[in-house]
N, C-alpha and C positions, 0 to 999 in steps of 0.2 A: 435652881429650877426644880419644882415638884416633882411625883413622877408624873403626873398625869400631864404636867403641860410637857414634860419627854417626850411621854405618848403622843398626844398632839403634834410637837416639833416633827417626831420622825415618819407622821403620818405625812403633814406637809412637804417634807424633803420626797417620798418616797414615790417613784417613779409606777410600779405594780406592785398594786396592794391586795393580798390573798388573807382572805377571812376563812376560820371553821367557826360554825358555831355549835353550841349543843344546849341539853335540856334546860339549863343554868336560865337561857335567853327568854323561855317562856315562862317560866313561873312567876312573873310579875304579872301572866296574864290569865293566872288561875290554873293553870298546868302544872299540877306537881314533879318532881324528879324522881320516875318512878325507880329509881334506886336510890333514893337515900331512906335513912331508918324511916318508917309508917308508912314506906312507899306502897305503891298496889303491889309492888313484884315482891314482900311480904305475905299478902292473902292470895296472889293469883303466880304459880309457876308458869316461869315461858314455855310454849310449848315448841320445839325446834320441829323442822318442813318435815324431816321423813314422818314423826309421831304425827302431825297434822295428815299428811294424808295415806297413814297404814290405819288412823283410829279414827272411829268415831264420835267413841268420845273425849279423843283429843280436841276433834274439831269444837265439840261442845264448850270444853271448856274454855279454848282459844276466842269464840266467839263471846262467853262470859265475858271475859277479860276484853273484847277490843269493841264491847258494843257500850260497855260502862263506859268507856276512856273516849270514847266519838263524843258520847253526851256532854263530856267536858271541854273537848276540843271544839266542838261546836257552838260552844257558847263563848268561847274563848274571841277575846280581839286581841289584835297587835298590840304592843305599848309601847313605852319612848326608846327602849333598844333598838328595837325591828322600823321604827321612821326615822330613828337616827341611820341607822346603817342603808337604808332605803337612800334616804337624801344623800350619801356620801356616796352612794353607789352613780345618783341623776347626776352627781357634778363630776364624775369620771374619776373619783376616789377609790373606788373598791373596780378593782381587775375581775376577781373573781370571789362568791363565797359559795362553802359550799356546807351543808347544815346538815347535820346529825337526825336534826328534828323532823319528824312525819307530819308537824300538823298543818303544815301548808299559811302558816302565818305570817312569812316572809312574802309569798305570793300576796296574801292578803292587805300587806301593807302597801303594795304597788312595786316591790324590789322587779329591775328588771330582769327576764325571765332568760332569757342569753346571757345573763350573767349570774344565774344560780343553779348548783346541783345539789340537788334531793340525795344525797348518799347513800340514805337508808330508806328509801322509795316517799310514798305519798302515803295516811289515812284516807287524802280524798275520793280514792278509788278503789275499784274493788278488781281482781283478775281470778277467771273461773281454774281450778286446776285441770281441770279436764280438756276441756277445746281452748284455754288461752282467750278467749273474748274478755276485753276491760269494758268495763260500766262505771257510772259515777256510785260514790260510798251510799250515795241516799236510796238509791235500787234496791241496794241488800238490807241496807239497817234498817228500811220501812217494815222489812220480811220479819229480820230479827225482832223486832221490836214487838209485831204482832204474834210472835210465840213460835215463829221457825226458830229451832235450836241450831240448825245449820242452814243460811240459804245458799241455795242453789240456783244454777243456771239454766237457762231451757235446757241443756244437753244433757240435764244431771248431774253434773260436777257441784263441788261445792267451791262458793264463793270463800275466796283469801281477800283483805284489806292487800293491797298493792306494797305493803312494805316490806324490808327484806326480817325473814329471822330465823332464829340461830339456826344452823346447817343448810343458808342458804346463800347461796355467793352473791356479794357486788356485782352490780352490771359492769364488767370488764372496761367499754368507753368511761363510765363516769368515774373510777378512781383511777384511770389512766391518767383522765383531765385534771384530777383532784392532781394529783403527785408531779403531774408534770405542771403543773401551775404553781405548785410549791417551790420545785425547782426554779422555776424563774423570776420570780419574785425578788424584790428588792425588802419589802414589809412581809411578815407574815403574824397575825392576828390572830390568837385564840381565844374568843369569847362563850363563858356559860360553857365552856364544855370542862371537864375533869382528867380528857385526855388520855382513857385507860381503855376503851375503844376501839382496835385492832381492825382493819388496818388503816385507818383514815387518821387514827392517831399517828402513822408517821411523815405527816407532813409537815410537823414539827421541825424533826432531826432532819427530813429532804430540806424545811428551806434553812435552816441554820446551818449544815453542812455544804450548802451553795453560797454561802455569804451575805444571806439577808437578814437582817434583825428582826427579832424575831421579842411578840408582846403577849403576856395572857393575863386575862381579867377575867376572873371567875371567883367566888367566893371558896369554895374548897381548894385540895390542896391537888399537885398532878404531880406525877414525877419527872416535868420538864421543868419545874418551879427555879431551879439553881441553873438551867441554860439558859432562861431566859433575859432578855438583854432590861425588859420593862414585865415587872410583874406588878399590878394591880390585885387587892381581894376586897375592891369596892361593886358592891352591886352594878352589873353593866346596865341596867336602865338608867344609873348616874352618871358613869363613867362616860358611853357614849353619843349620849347627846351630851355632854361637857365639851368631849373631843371633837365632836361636829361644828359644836359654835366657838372652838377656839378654832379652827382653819376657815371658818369663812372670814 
């Protein structure tokens, strides 16, 4: 037996299947991995919440960096990863996944939406720091785009993209959900991601250490590679629509 038709087998046997996925999954759709070598995070430094809202021209350059990277998400479509995982989600194959990824591509593919969490928030949105009012991402990038270096909200606050970053915590329910869906899992699935990601990287060793088997497909390398029961490093837009049409 392959590994991949393994794959498949223990998806078929598998009663609760928990997916993560991460940046690995977009890049077949024109989304590069902004941390591998030439990545953006090369020419553009993250900028973490307190410098976002002690500086100004933090926010300026934050807004560099996240008005470049919408124009690419936004031209961006699903590809065979995200309808494969989509359709294994409509046939009550996938429990739960929950994605690393900000660009709302899973949404876009039709994945149901009770059944995914945004870990690291949305690009789709934008949330004011000042009064907390969210608006959709096209509000502020219209601003950016027309030469506001920072937009803002009627209250004056400056517009953040809705995602989480550095020095800024998880929404407490949704890595609650993540970990404890790890934990009960019989399958646990890591696609496109690298796994070095803290703390949603451990729902790895939660669901391996609950007795579920545990798969990752991703081209690079993690340091869960030697626990894993099924390690794939075939491109997942191959991998899983293979594994979708070996279980129907």
């Amino acid at each position: 037996m392959s590994t991949l038709e393994r794959l498949a087998a223990a998806w078929r046997e598998a009663r609760r299947v928990v997916v993560l996925t991460g940046a690995g999954l977009s890049t077949a759709s024109g989304i590069p991995d902004f941390r591998s070598p030439g990545g953006r995070w090369e020419r553009y430094q993250p900028v973490p919440l307190p410098e976002f809202l002690a500086s100004e021209r933090a926010r300026e350059a934050y807004w560099r960096y996240k008005g470049e990277t919408w124009q690419l998400i936004r031209a961006a479509e699903p590809n065979a990863a995200h309808a494969a995982l989509t359709d294994l989600a409509c046939a009550g194959r996938i429990e739960l996944l929950v994605t690393q990824n900000v660009d709302g591509l899973h949404e876009r593919s039709g994945f149901p939406p009770e059944r995914l969490v945004n870990i690291h928030g949305t690009d789709s949105a934008v949330e004011c720091m000042a009064c907390h009012r969210r608006a959709p991402r096209a509000f502020a990038q219209a601003a950016w785009e027309a030469g506001m270096a920072v937009p803002r909200c009627a209250c004056g606050g400056p517009w953040k993209p809705a995602t989480i970053s550095f020095g800024q915590q998880l929404v407490a329910a949704d890595l609650e959900r993540a970990l404890g869906a790890a934990a009960a899992c019989d399958l646990f699935v890591a696609a496109g991601t690298s796994l070095v990601v803290g703390p949603v990287n451990q729902m790895f060793p939660v669901a391996r250490e609950s007795g579920a088997r545990t798969a990752i497909v991703t081209a690079s390398e993690t340091p869960y590679d030697a626990a894993a029961d099924v390690r794939l490093a075939q491109p997942v837009e191959q991998v899983l629509p293979a594994v979708r049409d070996m279980i129907r």
